[in-house]
C-alpha positions in Angstrom: 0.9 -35.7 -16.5 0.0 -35.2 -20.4 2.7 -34.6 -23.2 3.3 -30.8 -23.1 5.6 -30.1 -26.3 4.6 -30.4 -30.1 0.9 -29.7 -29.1 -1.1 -26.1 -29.9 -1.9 -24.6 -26.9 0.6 -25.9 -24.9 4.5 -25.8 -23.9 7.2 -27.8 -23.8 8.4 -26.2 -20.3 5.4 -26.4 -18.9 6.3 -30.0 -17.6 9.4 -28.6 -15.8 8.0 -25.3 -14.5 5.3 -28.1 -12.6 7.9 -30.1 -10.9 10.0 -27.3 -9.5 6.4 -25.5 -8.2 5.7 -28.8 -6.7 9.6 -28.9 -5.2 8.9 -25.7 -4.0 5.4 -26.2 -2.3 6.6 -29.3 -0.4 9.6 -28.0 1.1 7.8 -24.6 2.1 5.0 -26.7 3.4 7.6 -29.3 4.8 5.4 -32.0 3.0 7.2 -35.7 2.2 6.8 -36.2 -1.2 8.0 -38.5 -4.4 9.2 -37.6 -7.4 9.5 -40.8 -10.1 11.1 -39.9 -13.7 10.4 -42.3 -16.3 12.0 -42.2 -19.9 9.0 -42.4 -22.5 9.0 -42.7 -26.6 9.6 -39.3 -27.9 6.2 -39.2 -30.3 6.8 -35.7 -31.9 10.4 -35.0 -32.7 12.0 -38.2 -34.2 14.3 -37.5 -36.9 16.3 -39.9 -39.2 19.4 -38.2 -39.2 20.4 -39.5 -42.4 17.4 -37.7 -43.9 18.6 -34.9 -42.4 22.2 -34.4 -43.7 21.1 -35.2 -47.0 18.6 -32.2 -47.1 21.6 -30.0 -46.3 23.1 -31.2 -48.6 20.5 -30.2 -51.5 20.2 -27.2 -49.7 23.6 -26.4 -50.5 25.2 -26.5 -47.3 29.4 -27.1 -47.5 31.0 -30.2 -46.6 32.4 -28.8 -43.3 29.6 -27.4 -41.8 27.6 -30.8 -42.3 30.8 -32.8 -40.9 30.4 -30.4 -38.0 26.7 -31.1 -37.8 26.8 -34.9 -38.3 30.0 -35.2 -35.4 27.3 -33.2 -32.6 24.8 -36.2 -33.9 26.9 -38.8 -34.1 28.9 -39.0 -30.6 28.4 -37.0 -27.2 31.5 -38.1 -25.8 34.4 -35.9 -25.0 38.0 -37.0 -24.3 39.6 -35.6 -20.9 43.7 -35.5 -21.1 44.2 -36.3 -17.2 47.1 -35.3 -14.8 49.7 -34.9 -17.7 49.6 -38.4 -18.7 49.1 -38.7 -22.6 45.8 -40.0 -23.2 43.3 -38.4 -25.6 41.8 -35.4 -24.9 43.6 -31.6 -24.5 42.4 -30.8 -20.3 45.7 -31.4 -18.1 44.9 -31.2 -14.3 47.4 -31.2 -12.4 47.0 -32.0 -8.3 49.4 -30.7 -5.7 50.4 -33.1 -2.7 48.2 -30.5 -0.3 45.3 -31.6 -2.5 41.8 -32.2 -0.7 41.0 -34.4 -3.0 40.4 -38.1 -1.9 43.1 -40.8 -2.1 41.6 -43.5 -3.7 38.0 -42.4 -4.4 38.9 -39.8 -7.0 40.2 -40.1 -10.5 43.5 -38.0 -10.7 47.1 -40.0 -10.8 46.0 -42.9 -13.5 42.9 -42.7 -16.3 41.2 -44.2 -13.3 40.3 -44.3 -9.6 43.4 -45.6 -7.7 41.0 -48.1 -5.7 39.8 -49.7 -8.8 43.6 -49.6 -10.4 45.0 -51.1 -6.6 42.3 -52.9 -5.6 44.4 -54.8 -3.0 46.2 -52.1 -1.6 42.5 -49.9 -1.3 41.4 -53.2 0.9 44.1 -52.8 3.4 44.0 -49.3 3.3 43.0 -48.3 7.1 41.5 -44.7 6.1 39.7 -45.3 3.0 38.6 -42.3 2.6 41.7 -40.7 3.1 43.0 -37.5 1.1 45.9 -37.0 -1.0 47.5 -34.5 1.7 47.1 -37.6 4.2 49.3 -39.7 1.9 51.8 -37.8 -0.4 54.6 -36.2 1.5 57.8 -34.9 0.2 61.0 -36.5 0.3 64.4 -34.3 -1.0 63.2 -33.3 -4.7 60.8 -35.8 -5.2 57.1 -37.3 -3.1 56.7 -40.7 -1.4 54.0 -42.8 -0.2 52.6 -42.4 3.4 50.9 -45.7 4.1 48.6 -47.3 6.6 48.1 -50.7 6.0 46.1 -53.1 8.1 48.9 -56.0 8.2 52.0 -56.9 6.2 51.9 -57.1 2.6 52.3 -59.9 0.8 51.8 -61.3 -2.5 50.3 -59.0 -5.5 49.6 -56.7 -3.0 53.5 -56.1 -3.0 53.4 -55.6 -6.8 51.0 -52.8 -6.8 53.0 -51.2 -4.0 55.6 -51.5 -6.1 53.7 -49.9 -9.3 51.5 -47.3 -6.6 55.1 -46.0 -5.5 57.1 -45.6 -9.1 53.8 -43.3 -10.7 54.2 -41.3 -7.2 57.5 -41.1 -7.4 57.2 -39.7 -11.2 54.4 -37.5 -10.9 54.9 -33.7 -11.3 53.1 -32.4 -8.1 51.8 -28.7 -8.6 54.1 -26.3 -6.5 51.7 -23.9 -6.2 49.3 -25.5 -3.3 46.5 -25.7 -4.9 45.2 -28.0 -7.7 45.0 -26.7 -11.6 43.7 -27.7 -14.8 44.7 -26.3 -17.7 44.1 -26.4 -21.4 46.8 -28.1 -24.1 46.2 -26.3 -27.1 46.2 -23.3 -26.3 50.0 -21.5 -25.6 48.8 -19.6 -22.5 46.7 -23.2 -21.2 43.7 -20.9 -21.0 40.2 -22.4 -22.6 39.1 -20.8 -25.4 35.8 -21.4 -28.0 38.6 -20.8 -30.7 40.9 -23.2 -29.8 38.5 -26.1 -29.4 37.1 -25.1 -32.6 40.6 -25.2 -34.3 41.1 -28.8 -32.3 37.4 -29.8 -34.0 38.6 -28.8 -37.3 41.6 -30.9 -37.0 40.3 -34.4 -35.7 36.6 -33.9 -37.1 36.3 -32.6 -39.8 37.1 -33.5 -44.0 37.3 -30.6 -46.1 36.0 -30.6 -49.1 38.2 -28.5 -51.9 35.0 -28.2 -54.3 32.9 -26.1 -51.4 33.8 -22.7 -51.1 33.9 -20.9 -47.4 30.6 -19.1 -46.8 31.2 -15.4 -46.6 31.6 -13.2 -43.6 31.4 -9.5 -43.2 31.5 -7.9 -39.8 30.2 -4.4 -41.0 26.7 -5.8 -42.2 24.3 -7.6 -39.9 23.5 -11.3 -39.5 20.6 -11.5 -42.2 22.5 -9.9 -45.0 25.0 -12.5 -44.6 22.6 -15.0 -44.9 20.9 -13.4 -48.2 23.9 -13.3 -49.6 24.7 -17.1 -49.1 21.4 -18.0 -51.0 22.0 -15.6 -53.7 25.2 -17.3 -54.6 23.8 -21.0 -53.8 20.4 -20.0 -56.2 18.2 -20.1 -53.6 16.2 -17.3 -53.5 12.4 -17.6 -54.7 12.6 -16.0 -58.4 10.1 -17.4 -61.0 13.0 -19.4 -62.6 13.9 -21.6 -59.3 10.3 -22.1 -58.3 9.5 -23.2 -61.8 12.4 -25.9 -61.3 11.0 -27.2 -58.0 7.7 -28.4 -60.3 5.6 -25.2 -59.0 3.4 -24.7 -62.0 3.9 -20.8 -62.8 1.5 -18.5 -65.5 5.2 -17.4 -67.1 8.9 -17.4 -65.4 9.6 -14.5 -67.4 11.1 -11.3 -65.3 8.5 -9.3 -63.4 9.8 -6.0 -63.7 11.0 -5.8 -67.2 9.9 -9.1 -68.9 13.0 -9.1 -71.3 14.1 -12.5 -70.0 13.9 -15.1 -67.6 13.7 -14.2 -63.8 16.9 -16.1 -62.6 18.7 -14.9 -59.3 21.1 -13.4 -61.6 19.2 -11.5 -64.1 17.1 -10.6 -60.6 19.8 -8.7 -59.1 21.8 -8.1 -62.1 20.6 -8.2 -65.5 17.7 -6.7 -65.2 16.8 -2.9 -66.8 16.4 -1.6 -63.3 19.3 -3.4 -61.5 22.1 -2.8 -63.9 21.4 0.9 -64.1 21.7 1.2 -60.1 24.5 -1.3 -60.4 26.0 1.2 -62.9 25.3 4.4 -60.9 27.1 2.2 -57.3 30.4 1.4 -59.8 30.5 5.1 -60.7 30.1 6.4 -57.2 33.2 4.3 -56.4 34.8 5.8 -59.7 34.4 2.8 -61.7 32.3 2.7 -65.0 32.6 -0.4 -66.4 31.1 -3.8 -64.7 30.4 -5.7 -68.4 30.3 -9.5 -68.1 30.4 -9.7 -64.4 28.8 -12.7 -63.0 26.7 -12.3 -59.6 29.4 -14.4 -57.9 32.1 -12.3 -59.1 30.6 -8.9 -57.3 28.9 -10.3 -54.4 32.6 -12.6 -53.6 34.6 -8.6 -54.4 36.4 -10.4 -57.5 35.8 -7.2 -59.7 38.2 -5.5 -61.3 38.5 -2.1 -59.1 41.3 -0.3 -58.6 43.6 -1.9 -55.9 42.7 0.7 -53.4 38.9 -0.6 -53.3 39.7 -4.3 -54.3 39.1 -6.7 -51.7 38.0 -4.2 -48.8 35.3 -5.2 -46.4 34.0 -1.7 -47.2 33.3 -2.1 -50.7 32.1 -6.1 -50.4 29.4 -4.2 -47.7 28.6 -1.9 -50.1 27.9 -4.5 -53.0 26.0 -6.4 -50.4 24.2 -4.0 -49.7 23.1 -2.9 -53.1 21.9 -6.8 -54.2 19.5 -6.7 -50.8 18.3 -3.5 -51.4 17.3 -4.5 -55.1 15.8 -7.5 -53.9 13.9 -6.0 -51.4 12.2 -3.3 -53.6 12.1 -5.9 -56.3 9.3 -7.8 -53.5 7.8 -4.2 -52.7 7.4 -3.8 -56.3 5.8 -6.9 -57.4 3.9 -7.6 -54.1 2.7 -3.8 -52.9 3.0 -2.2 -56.7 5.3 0.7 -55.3 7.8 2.1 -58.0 11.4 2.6 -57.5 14.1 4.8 -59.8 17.5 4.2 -60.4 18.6 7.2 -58.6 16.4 6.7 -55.6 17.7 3.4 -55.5 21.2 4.9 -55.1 20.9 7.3 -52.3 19.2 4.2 -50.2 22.0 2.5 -51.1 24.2 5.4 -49.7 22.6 5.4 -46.6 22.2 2.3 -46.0 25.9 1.3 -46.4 27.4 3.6 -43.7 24.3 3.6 -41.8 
């Protein structure tokens, strides 16, 4: 079969939608058949990762959210906490002496399978394959041991009878009849995306003090977040930024009122147009004074409005709102030639932000 990913005209699931029509044809057609999986050189999608956290770095991304990258990269291993013995990891299962599972062949009283930790005593062990039920019983407040053996023991095979017998003896047992598994962090032992993340944070992750969190707002959709984390990192396309990346430009010089540079702050700021809608969105809120405000300051809610207004996700939606929407006419302006007034611009806004 020919490589099916990376190529025009083709799909990288086209190579798995094959085999399961083929699965499906010989088992309707009762057909023998062979299926033979062979690991090839990846051709298309090879990646130094290296190269990669250091473009997210000049991209601006923080510290954490690369250390969070870089541990997915870096390991695929997770840490199981198993049967309430300390080791690392944060599952606990917990088995109950009624337990199905099997004796020796699964991994549940010691980090690992009983036959490999006992090796003599699995050996002599008439039923093998025996379950826990068949040899854990109770005995007063505590379990024993229910063995089989072939013939006497003797030798080390006494000393792992000896060490089998103590971690039985020790074990908590699940009272309940069935067997649990349950999750440390958490207070409840319920699994939750929040707790592991917390657990990530903890063990994973170096924060850096320099790097500010990036932004959330629940009230204004996903793409507004993200044009508001390249407005504060610089990273929108004005003639100023483009100029910096070596993009020979005619003049870097504002497009709509050519009074100064085009930076991302005169852009959404500074400029003729954007400072009177700013004005008329301050005096809306019944504020009427937003001199020497830096684009960080209104887009992070730092202004100086009363303490009613000061911090609220309403108002940070509404300043949000206000930079996109000058943004966006800014493009429609300069790419499609269509005007925009200051007081238009403010009823959009109005709109917009309890839409």
């Amino acid at each position: 079969m020919e490589q099916s990913a990376f190529i025009k005209g083709r799909f990288i699931l086209d190579g798995a939608l094959i085999v399961n029509e083929t699965i499906d044809y010989l088992k309707g057609a009762k057909e023998k058949g062979l299926l033979f999986k062979v690991d090839f050189e990846k051709a298309f999608d090879c990646l130094n990762w290296g190269f990669l956290l250091e473009v997210m770095t000049s991209m601006g991304f923080g510290s954490k959210w690369r250390q969070w990258i870089f541990s997915c990269l870096n390991s695929a291993t997770i840490s199981i906490l198993e049967v309430g013995i300390n080791f690392r990891g944060s599952f606990i299962k917990t088995v109950s002496k009624n337990s199905k599972l099997l004796f020796w062949e699964n991994q549940w009283l010691t980090i690992s399978k009983l036959k490999d930790s006992y090796p003599r005593l699995y050996r002599l062990d008439l039923d093998q394959q025996a379950m826990i039920c068949d040899r854990v019983a109770a005995e007063g407040s505590g379990h024993k041991l229910c063995s089989n053996w072939a013939r006497g023991l003797r030798g080390r095979a006494v000393d792992e009878l000896e060490q089998l017998t103590k971690l039985i003896e020790e074990y908590n047992f699940n009272n309940s009849g069935c067997d649990t598994c349950s999750w440390s962090i958490s207070h409840n032992g319920t699994f939750s995306v929040r707790t592991l993340s917390l657990l990530v944070d903890k063990h994973l992750i170096v924060e850096d003090s320099n790097v500010e969190e990036t932004m959330r707002n629940n009230l204004v959709p996903k793409k507004l977040e993200i044009f508001i984390w390249r407005a504060c990192q610089k990273r929108l396309p004005v003639l100023f930024e483009i100029d910096k990346r070596g993009i020979d430009l005619h003049s870097v010089r504002c497009l709509l009122c050519d009074e100064d540079l085009e930076t991302v702050e005169h852009s959404l700021i500074f400029c003729k147009l954007s400072l009177d809608i700013w004005d008329r969105v301050f005096a809306w809120w019944g504020f009427r004074n937003m001199s020497n405000l830096s684009l960080s300051e209104i887009l992070r809610g730092k202004c100086p409005l009363p303490s009613s207004i000061l911090g609220t996700k309403i108002w940070q939606a509404v300043e949000w709102v206000c930079a996109y929407l000058i943004w966006k006419n800014r493009n429609e302006k300069v790419f499609r030639g269509k005007s925009w007034t200051a007081p238009v611009a403010l009823n959009e806004i109005q709109l917009k932000s309890f839409d």
